[in-house]
C-alpha positions as CSV (number, residue, x, y, z in Angstrom):
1,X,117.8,111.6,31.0
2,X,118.1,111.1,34.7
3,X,116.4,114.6,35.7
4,X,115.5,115.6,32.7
5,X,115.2,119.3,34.5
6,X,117.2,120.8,37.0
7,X,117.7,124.3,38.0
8,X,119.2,126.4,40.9
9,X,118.8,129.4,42.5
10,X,117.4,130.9,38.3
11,X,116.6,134.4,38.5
12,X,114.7,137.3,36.2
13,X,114.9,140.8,36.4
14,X,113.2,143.5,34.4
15,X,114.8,146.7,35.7
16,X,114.8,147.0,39.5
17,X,111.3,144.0,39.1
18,X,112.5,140.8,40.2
19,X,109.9,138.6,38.3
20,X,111.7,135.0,39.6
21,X,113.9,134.8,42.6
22,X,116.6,132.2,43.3
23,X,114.0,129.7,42.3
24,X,115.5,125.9,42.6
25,X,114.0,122.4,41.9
26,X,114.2,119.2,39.8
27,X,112.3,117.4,37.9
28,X,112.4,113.8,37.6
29,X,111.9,111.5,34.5
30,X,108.5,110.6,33.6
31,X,106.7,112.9,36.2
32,X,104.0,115.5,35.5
33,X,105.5,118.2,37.0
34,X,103.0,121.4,38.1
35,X,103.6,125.3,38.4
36,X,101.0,126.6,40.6
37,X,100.6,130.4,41.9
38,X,97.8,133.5,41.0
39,X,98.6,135.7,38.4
40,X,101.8,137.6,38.4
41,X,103.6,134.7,40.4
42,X,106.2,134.5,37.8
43,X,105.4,131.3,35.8
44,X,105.2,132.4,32.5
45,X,108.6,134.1,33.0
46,X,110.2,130.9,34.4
47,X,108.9,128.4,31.7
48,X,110.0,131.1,28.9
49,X,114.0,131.0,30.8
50,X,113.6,127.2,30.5
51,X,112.4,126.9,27.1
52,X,115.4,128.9,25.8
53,X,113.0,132.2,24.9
54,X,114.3,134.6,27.8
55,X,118.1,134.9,29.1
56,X,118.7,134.3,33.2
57,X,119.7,137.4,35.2
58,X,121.6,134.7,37.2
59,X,121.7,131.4,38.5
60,X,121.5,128.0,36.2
61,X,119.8,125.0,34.6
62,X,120.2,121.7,32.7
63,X,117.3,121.2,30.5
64,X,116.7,117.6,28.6
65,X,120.9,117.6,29.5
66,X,121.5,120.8,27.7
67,X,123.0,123.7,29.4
68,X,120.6,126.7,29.8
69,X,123.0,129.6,29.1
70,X,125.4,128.0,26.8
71,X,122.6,126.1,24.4
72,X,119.1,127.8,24.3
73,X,118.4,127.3,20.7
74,X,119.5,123.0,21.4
75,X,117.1,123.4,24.4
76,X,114.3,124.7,21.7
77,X,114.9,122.0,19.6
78,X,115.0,119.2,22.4
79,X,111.5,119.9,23.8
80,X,107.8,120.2,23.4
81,X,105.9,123.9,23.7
82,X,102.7,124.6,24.2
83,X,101.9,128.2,24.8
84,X,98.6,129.6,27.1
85,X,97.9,131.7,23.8
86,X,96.7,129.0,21.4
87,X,100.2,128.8,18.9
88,X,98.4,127.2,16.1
89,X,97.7,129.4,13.0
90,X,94.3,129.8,12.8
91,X,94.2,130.6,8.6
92,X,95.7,127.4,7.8
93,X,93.8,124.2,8.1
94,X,94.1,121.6,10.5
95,X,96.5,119.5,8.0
96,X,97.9,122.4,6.8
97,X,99.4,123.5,10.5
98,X,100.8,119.7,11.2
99,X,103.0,119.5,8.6
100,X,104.2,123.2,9.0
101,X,105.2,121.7,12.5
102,X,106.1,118.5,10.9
103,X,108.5,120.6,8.7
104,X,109.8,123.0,11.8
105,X,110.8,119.8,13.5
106,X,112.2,118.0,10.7
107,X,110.2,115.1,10.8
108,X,110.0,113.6,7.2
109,X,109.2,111.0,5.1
110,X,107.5,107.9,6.3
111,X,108.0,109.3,10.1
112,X,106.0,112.1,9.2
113,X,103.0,110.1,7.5
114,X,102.9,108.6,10.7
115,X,102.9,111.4,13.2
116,X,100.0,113.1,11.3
117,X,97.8,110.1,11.4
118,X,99.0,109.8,14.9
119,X,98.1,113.9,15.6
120,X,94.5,113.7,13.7
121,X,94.0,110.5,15.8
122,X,95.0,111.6,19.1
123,X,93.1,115.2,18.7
124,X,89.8,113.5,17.3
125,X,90.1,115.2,14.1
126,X,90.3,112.2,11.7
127,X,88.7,113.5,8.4
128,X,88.7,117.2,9.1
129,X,92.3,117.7,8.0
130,X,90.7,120.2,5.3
131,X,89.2,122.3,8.0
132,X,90.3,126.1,8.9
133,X,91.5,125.9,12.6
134,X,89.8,129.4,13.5
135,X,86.3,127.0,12.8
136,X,87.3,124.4,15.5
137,X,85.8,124.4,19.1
138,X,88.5,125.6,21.5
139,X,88.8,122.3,23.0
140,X,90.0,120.8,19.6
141,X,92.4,123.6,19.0
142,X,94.0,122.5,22.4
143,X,94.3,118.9,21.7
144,X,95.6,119.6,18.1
145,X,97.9,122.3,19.5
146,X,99.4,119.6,22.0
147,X,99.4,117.2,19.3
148,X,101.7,119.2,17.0
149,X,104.2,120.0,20.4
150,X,104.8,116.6,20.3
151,X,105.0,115.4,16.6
152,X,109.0,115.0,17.2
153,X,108.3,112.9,20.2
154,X,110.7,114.9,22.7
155,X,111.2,113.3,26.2
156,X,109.9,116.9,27.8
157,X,107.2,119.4,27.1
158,X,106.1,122.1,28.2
159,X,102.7,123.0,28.5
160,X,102.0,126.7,29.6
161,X,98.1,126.8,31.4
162,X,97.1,125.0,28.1
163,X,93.6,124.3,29.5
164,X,92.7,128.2,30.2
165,X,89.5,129.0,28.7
166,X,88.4,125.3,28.0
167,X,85.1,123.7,29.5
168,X,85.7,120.9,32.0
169,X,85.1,118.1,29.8
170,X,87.5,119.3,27.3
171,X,90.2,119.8,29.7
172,X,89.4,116.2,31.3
173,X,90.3,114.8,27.7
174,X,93.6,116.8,27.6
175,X,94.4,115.6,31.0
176,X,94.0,112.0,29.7
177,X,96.2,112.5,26.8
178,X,98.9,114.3,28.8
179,X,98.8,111.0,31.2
180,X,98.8,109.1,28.2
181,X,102.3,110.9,26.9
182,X,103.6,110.1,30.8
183,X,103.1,106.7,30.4
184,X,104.8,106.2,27.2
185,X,108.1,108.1,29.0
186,X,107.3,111.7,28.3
187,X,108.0,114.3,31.2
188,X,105.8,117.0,31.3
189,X,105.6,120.5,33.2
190,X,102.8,122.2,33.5
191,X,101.5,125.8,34.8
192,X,98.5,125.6,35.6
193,X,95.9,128.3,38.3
194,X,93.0,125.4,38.6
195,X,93.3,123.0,41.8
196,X,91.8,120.0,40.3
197,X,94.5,120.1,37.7
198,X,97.0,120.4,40.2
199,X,95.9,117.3,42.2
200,X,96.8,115.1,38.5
201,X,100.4,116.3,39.2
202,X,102.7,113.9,40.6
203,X,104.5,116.3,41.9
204,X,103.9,120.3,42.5
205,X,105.8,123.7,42.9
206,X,103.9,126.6,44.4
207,X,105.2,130.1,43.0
208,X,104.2,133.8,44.8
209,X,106.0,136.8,44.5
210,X,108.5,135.4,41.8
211,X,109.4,133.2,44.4
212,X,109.1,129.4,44.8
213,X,107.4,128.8,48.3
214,X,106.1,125.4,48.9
215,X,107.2,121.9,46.7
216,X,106.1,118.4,47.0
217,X,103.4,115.9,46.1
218,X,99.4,117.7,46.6
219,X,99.1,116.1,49.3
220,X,102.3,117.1,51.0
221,X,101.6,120.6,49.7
222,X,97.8,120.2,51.5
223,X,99.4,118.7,54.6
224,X,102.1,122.5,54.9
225,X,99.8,124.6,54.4
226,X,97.4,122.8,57.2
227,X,94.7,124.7,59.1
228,X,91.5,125.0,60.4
229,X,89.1,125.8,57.6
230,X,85.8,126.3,58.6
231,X,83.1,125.9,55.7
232,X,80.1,128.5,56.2
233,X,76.6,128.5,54.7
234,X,74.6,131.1,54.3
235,X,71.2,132.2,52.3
236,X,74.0,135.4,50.9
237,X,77.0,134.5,50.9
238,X,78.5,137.3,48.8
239,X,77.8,139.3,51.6
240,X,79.3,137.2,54.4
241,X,82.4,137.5,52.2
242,X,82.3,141.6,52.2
243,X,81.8,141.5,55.9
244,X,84.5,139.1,56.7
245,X,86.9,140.8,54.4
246,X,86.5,144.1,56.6
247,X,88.4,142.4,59.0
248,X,91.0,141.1,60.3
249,X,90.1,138.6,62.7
250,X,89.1,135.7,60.6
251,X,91.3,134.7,57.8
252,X,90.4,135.5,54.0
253,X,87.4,133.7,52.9
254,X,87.3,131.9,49.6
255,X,84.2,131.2,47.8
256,X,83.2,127.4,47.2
257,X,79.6,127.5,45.3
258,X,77.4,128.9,47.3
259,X,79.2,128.6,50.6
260,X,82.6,130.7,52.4
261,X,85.7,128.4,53.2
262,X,87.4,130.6,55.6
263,X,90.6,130.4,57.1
264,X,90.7,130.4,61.3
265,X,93.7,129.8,64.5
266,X,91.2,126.6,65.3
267,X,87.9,125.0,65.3
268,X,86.9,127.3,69.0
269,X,86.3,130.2,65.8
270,X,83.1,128.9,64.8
271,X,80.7,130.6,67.6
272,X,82.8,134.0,67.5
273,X,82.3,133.7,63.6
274,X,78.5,133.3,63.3
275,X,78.1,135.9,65.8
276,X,80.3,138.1,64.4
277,X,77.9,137.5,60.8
278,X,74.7,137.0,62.8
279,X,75.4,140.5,64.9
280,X,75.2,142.4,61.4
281,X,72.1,141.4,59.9
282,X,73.2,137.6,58.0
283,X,71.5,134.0,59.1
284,X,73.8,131.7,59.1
285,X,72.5,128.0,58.6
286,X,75.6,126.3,59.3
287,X,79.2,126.2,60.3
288,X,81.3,124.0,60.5
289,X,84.8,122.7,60.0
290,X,85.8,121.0,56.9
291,X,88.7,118.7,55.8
292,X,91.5,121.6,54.0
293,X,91.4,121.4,50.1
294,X,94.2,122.1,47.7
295,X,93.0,125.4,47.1
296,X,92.4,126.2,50.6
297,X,96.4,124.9,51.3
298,X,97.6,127.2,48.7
299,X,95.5,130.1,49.7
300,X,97.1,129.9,53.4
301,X,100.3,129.3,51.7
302,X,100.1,132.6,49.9
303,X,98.6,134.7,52.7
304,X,101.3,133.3,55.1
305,X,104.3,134.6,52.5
306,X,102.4,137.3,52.4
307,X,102.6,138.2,56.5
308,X,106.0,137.4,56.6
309,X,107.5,139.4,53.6
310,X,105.0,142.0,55.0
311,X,106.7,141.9,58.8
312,X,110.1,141.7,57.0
313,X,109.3,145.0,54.9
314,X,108.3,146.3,58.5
């Protein structure tokens, strides 16, 4: 496959809700592909239209070569899945669930002696084939969900926020095995509302109101949404973030451990800032400006499609 995904201008509506909106990209062979955006961005809905679960509204896509509209249940059979709601069944045990999937995918015979030495491998799970999956630690569950995605070996998978819930080791380890897949020739695309699993992406989409705002590599993302953050410390910082939040002439501040990242025109902000927080009661110890994250790229992103669909409403 050249692209193994391409899609243009694919829409969703519920009703008179517009969940995705003329969203258009491609993705290429062998990347790790990300879907970033907060809750309600539209996601979900998207990976379900690609993965031959939910019908367009309008628009088009060629997934793993198959047309979207014409050949959903090919697409289903031509692809990985991996759901944000763990998919495994947690009654059966761990050998038990691989060669249900085994079966689903037809993979048989030697092949699928194979693949389930490879699965238990991969997932760490070597001599636990007996055990109920509801006993495993969630971090297991993930790898052996992923695992039985990709028993058939498809060229594309998709992986729906598969590390939600899991501690940051644990998701480091699924990180490794999803590079691992990319080197071997799988694509993958991945949805995903934590930063540091964005920056892993070789490329990655950012999604707000249904709609698809910003595309290109972290770093190109970082370098559109570019501005002046300035990092503030404080002995309370929950409180500098109530008092900023009342108004409007800093930008939203973002909590980074115990300090404020907040968003300003430029680096001249930083007196009128700690007096503003000094004039009601806070010490400040420090602020200062900082080199933009991903996070704080995405967060202008957002706030800035927010302003203009707000002065377009107007």
């Amino acid at each position: 496959m050249k692209d193994p995904v391409t899609v243009r201008d694919l829409t969703r509506r519920f009703g008179t809700f517009t969940a995705v909106d003329r969203v258009s990209f491609v993705v290429r062979q062998g990347e790790i592909f990300g879907l970033l955006g907060p809750n309600g961005a539209g996601k979900t809905t998207l990976i379900k239209m690609l993965t031959g679960l939910l019908q367009p509204s309008e628009g088009s896509a060629q997934v793993a070569g198959l047309d979207l509209v014409r050949e959903p249940e090919a697409i289903k059979r031509s692809l990985g899945y991996m759901s944000q709601l763990f998919s495994l069944y947690p009654d059966l045990t761990v050998g038990e669930n691989i060669r249900f999937f085994a079966g689903l995918y037809g993979v048989r015979g030697e092949r699928s002696a194979a693949r389930r030495a490879w699965v238990l491998d991969m997932a760490g799970l070597a001599g636990h084939e007996g055990q109920l999956t509801r006993t495993l630690p969630l971090g297991l569950k993930q790898r052996l969900a992923l695992g039985c995605a990709v028993l058939h070996e498809p060229p594309l998978i998709f992986l729906d926020e598969p590390t939600s819930g899991v501690d940051p080791l644990s998701r480091r380890r699924f990180w490794d095995l999803i590079y691992r897949l990319a080197e071997q020739g799988t694509t993958a695309l991945v949805t995903t509302h934590y930063m540091e699993e964005a920056e892993y992406c070789s490329r990655v989409g950012l999604m707000h109101r249904g709609r698809l705002i910003a595309l290109g590599t972290p770093a190109e993302v970082r370098a559109l949404g570019s501005a002046t953050i300035l990092e503030v410390e404080t002995p309370d910082p929950l409180r500098a973030l109530d008092l900023l939040r009342q108004t409007a002439e800093f930008g939203d501040p973002v909590l980074f451990g115990r300090r404020l990242h907040v968003t300003v025109r430029d680096r001249e902000a930083a007196g009128p800032l700690r007096q503003f927080l000094e004039s009601r009661g806070l010490a400040v110890q420090r602020v200062e400006p900082v080199t933009p994250s991903l996070e704080d790229a995405v967060v202008a992103l957002i706030h800035g499609d927010d302003r203009t669909v707000g002065e377009s409403a107007a």
